[in-house]
N, C-alpha and C positions, 0 to 999 in steps of 0.2 A: 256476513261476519266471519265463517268459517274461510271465508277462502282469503280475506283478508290474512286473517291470522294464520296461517298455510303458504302463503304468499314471504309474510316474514320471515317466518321460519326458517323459508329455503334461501331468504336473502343472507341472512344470518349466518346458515350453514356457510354459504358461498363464500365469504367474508371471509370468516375462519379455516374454512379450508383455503383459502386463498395465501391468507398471514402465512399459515402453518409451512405450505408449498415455499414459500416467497422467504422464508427466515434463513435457508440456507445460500439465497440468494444476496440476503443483508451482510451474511457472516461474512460472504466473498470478499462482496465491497468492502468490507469493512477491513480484511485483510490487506486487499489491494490498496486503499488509501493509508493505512499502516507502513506497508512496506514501502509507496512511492515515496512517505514522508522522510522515512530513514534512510532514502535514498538520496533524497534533497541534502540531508544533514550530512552526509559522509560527501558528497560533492562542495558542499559549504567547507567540509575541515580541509579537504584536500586542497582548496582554493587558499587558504589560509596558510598551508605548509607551503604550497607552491610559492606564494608571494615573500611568505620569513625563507624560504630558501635564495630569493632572489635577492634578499637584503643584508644575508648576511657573507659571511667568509665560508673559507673551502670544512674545513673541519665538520661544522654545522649545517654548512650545505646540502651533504652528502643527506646527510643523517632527516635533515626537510624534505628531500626529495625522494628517500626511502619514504616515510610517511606518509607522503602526498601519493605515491604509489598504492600505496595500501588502500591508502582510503579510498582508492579510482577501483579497486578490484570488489570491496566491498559494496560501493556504491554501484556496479556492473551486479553484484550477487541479489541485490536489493531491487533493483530495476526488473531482474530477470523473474524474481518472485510475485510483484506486483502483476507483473504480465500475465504471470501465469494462473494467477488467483484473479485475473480480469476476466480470462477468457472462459472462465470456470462460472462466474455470471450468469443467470438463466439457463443454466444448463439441470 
C-alpha cells in the first residue's frame, strides 16, 4: 500500500515538474505561431497593394507600391521573429 502511494507521488511530482520545465516551451510556441500569423497577414496586405497598384494610374500607383513595400519588410521582420522564438523551443 505504502509503496503504491510513493509510487504516485513521484509520478505526480514528474508531471509537474514536467508542466513546470515545458511552460516556457509553450510560451515560445506560442510566440512563434503569433508572429508567423502576422507575418501571413502583412504578406496578405502587401498582396493586395501590389495587385490596386496594378489596377490603377500612375499617381496611386506609386503610393500602392510604397505600401506593398512596407508591408514585404514588416512581413520579413515578423518571419524573422517567429524564427527566432522557434528555435528558442525546448531549449
Amino acid at each position: 500500500m505504502n509503496k503504491s502511494k510513493l509510487l504516485t507521488a513521484i509520478a505526480i511530482a514528474a508531471a509537474l515538474t514536467g508542466g513546470i520545465l515545458s511552460g516556457s516551451a509553450f510560451a515560445q510556441a506560442g510566440t512563434a505561431v503569433k508572429e508567423s500569423g502576422k507575418a501571413v497577414a502583412e504578406k496578405a496586405k502587401e498582396g493586395k497593394e501590389t495587385v490596386q497598384a496594378a489596377a490603377t494610374s500612375e499617381p496611386k500607383k506609386s503610393a500602392h507600391k510604397a505600401k506593398a513595400k512596407a508591408h514585404k519588410a514588416k512581413a520579413a521582420m515578423h518571419d524573422s521573429k517567429a524564427k527566432a522564438a522557434g528555435e528558442q523551443i525546448g531549449k
